[in-house]
C-alpha angles and dihedrals in degrees: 000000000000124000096228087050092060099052098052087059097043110111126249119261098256094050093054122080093252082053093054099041092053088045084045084053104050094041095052077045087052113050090042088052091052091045096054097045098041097128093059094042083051101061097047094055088101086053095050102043074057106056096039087068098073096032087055081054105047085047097043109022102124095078106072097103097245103181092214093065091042113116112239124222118265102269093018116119124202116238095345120137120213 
């Protein structure tokens, strides 16, 4: 078996024990972590919900149905009168 062979059909690092262990950890970290601190988290929800507006934006802006970025049809012109 070729080298370069194996390493295209190892499987990623999340997906390994050592992957999950490590995702397991910062989940149970995390959610000690939220439930400690509560209180604070809970102040700065107006601010998130905030600042996820424009993040959601700037990562998925290319769905809003501008007109001006829709495909036309093949022999179709734009604004054109016959």
């Amino acid at each position: 078996m070729d080298e370069s062979d194996h390493d295209r059909h190892a499987p990623s690092f999340w997906r390994r024990p050592a992957g999950m262990a490590v995702a397991t950890a910062a989940l149970i970290a995390g959610f000690y972590l939220l439930r400690e601190h509560w209180g604070h988290v809970l102040g700065y929800w107006p601010y998130l919900l905030l600042l996820a507006c424009p993040l959601m934006h700037l990562m998925h802006g290319h769905g809003h149905g501008d007109p001006a970025r829709r495909r036309q049809a093949p022999g179709r012109a734009s604004n054109e009168k016959e």
